[in-house]
C-alpha positions as MATLAB code, in Angstrom:
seq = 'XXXXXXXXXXXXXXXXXXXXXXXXXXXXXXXXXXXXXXXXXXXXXXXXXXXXXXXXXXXXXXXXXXXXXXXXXXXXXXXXXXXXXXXXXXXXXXXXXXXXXXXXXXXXXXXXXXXXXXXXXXXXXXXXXXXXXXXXXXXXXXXXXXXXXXXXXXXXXXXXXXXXX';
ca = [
      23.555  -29.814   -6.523;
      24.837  -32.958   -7.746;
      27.005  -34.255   -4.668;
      27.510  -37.946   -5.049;
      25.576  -38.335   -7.893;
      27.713  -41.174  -10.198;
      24.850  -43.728  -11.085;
      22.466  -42.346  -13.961;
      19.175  -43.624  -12.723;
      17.394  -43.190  -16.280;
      13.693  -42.321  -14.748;
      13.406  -46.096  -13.433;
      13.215  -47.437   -9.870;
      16.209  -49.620   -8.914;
      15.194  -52.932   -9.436;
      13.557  -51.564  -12.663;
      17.239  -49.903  -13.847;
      18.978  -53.460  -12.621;
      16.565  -55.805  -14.457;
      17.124  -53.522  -17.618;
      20.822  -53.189  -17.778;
      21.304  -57.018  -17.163;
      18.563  -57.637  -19.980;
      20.430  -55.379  -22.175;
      24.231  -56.470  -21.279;
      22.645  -60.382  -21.897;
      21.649  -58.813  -25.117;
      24.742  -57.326  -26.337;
      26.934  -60.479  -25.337;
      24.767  -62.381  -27.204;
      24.380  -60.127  -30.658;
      27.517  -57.987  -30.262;
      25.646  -55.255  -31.581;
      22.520  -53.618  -30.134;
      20.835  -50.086  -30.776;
      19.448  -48.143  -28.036;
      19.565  -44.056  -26.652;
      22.684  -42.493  -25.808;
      21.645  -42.812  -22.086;
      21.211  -45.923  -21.728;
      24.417  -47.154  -23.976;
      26.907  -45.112  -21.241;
      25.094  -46.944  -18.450;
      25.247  -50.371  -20.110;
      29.109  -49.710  -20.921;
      30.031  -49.062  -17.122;
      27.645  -51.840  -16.282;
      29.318  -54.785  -18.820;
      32.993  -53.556  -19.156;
      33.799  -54.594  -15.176;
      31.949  -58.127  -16.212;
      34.084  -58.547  -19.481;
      37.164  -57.545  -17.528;
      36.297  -60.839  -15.158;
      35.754  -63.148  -17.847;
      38.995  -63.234  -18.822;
      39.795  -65.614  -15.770;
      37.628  -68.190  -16.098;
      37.004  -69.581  -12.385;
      33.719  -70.702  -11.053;
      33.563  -67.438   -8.621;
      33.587  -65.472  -11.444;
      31.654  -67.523  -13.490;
      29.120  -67.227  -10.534;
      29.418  -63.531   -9.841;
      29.222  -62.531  -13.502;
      26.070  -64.560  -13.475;
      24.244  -62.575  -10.600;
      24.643  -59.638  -12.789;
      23.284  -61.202  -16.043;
      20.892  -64.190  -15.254;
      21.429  -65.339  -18.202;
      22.997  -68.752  -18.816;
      23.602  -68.725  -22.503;
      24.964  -65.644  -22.187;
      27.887  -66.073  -19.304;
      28.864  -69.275  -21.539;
      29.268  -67.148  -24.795;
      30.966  -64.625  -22.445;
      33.500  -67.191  -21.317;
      34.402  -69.302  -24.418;
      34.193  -66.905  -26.928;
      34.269  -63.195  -25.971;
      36.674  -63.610  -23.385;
      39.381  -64.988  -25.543;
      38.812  -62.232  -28.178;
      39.394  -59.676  -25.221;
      42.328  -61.265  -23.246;
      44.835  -58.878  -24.871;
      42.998  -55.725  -24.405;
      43.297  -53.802  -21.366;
      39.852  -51.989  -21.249;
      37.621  -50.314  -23.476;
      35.340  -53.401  -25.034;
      32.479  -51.434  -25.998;
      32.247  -48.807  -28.744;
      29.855  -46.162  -28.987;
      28.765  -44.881  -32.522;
      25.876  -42.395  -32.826;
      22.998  -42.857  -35.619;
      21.260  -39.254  -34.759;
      17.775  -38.431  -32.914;
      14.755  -40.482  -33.260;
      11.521  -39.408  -34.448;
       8.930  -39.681  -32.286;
      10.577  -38.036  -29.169;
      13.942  -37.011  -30.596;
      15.972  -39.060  -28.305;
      19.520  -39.736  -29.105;
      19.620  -42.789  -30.886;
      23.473  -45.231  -31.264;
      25.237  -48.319  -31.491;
      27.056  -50.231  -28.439;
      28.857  -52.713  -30.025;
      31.902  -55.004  -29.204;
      34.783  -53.497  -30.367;
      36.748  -57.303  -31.452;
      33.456  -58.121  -33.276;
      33.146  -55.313  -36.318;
      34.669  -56.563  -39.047;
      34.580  -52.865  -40.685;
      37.252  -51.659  -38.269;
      39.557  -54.560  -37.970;
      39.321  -55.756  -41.644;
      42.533  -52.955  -42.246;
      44.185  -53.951  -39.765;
      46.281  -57.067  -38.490;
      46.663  -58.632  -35.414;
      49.640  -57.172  -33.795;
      50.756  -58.184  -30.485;
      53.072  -56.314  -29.263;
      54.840  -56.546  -25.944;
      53.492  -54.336  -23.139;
      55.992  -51.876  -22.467;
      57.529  -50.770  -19.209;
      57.023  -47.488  -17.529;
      59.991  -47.319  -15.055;
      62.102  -44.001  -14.774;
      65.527  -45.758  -13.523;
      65.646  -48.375  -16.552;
      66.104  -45.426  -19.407;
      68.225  -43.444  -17.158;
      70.731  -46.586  -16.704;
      70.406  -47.437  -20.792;
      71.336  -44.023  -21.124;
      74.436  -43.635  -19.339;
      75.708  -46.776  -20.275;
      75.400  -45.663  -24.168;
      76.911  -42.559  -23.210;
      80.131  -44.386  -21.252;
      80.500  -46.855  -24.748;
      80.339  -43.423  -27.041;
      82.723  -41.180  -24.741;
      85.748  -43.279  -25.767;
      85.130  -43.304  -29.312;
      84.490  -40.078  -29.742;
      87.380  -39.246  -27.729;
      89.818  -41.244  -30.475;
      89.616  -39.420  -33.219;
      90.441  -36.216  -31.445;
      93.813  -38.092  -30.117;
      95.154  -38.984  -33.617;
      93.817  -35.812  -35.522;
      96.090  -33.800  -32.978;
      99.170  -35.948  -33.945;
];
């Protein structure tokens, strides 16, 4: 049964697993690209996305939690100055994915986690467009609505009058 199992533990001890995710997360903020398995990439994205997500504040707490994850000086700056103002317009989702097959020796799958505001293949198409983040409230298009529909009764109601006379 797998009751309560949400942590991958990828054959290692927990110190072991800790040590290697912040080793790889210091590595990825610091290349923007790194290739491991397909394991170890979805652990690494759950493990850096919550850190990226607090860089975008800069305050010394965060500077100082974010750092108890990584250990890695060089690495929270370059998260702070650079990444985080690539990512302060994104809501989530800083990592990509991308598959490159099995490897040879023990046919493990092989991919790509990279930052997604660093490949130049993807955004090179595309501009910058920020757009403003729209509302989700029910009684706002309800009230647009009926006041179109009050401005559109009368007018509508017009050219019935004079086409009877």
């Amino acid at each position: 049964m797998r009751h309560g199992k949400k942590v991958n533990h990828l054959g290692r001890t927990d110190a072991h697993r800790k040590a290697m995710l912040s080793n790889m997360a210091s590595s990825l903020i610091l290349n923007k690209r790194i290739t491991t398995t397909l394991a170890k990439a979805k652990a690494l994205r759950t493990y850096v996305e919550p850190l990226m997500t607090k860089a975008k504040t800069d305050t010394t707490h965060n500077r100082r939690t974010v750092f108890s994850y990584l250990q890695n000086k060089d690495s929270v700056t370059e998260l702070f100055r650079e990444i985080a103002v690539k990512i302060a317009t994104r809501n989530g989702g800083y990592t990509r994915i991308i598959k490159t097959g099995n490897r040879m020796g023990d046919n493990a799958e092989m991919c790509f986690i990279e930052l997604v505001d660093y490949n130049t293949v993807y955004t090179a198409g595309k501009a910058e467009v920020v757009k403003a983040k729209a509302t989700r409230r029910r009684g706002a298009g309800s009230k647009a609505k009926k006041a179109e529909g009050a401005t559109e009764a009368p007018a509508t109601e017009a050219p019935a009058a004079e086409s009877a006379e």
